[in-house]
Structure formats: C-alpha cells, structure tokens
N, C-alpha and C positions, 0 to 999 in steps of 0.2 A: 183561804179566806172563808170566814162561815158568815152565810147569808140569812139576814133575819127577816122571817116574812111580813112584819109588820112594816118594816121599815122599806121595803120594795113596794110594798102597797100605797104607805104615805108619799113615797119620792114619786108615784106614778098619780095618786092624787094632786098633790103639788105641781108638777108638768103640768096636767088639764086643767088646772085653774089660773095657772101662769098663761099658758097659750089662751083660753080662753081670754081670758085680762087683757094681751094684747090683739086679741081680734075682734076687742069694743072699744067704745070709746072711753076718754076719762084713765088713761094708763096709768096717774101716778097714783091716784086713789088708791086703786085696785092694785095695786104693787104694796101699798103700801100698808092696805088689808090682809094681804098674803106677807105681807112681813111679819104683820103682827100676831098673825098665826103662824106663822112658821116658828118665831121666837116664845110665843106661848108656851106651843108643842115641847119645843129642842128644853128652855130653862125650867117648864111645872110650877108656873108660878101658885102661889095658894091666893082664893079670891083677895083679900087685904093686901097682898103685897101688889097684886096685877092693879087694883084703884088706885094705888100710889105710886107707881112706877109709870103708867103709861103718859098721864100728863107729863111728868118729867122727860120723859121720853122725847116727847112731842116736842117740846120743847126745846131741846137740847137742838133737834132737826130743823127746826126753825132757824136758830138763830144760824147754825151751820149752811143752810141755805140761803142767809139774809149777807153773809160774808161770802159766801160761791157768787152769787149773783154781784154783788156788790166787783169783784173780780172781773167776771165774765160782763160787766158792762165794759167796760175797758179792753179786755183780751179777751176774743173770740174767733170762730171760724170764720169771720172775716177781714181778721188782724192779718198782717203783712208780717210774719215772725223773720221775715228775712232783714230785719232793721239794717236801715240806712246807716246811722249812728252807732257808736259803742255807748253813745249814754243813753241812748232809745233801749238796747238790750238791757243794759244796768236796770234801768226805771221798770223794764219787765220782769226782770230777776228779781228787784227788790218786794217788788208787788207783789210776786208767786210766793216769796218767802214770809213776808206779812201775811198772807191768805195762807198759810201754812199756821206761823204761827198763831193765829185767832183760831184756828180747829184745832189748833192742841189744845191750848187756852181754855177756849168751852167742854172739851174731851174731857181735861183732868177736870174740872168745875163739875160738872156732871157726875161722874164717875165717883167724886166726892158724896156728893149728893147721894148719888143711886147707895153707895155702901154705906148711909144712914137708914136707910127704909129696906136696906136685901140685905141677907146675911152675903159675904165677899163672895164665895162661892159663885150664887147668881149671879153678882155682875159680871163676874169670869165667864159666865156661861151665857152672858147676852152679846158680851162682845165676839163666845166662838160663834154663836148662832146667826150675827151679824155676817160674820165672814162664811159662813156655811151658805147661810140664804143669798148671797153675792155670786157664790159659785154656782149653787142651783141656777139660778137665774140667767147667766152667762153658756149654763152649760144650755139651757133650754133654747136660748135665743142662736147659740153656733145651731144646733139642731134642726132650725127652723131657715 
C-alpha cells in the first residue's frame, strides 16, 4: 500500500476539524462546512462550476431533510416499533418505503440537474466524496 503524504496530512487536518466541530456548538453547520470542503478538496471543482453547484447542493439537502423529518415526526426513538397490529407495521413499512422512495426521487432530480452544470465525471465524484466524508466521519466519531 503506498502511502501519500499529502493525503495523511489532509485526513489528520479533517480529524481536528471534525473533533473540533463536535466539541462546539452548532454540529450540523460545522459538519456541513467540513462537507463542503471536504467535497471541494475530493471533486477540484473550477470557481464557475463550485457557484453553480453548491446552491443546488443545498438544495437537493433541503428538500431531503424536509421528507427525513417529515418521517421522523411519525417514526422516532420514541415509536414502540414492537406494533400491536400487523396494520400498525404495514402503515410503518409503507411510510419507510414512501420516504425511500421521495430520496430516490430528489436523488435522480438532482443528479439530472448537477450533470447539466458538471461534466458526469464530477457528479460521479461528488457522490464518491459523499460516501468517503460519511466514513471519515464515522471513523472519527468510533475514535472518540
């Protein structure tokens, strides 16, 4: 495995700015600061493409979050998932799967979108840099 020193540098920047992040207030901001540099970093955007993609961006998370919540008023850590009923679990199931399908829904919308303003490539490499920044993050937070 050959180790690249840049890249041991940035993963050990990114850690102290993640920990930092989470030992202030305001976590999702500052998460979501560190996403946006983290994905800067990973896809190279050139300045024209970064002004037109981040709104969209943003966007896209919005409405992703506007359907998670939308969910988790309904179903949450204080739902009883042991249902009484098998139509209680049905009506759960259907729900999970509707909030399923509304994030695929916005995904491809998006994704349509973003490959009007990035060559495909990029959006290929916002979604690896999505799931890259998920693992950093997961790894930082088992660490901790």
């Amino acid at each position: 495995m050959k180790f690249n020193f840049k890249h041991i540098i940035y993963t050990f920047v990114l850690m102290f700015a993640i920990n930092s992040a989470f030992a202030q207030g305001d976590k999702k901001d500052k998460i979501d600061a560190l996403r946006m540099a983290f994905i800067n970093k990973k896809v190279n955007f050139m300045p024209s493409e970064s002004q037109a993609f981040w709104p969209l961006y943003n966007e896209m998370n919005d409405k992703l979050e506007a359907v998670r919540k939308t969910f988790s008023s309904q179903y949450n850590s204080k739902t009883n998932y042991d249902f009484a009923t098998d139509k209680e679990a049905e009506a759960y199931l259907a729900a999970e799967l509707n909030k399923k399908q509304k994030e695929f829904e916005i995904y491809k919308e998006y994704y349509d979108k973003f490959k009007k303003i990035l060559p495909v490539k990029k959006v290929s490499a916002v979604r690896r840099a999505e799931d890259d920044f998920k693992k950093e993050l997961i790894k930082i937070v088992k660490e901790n």
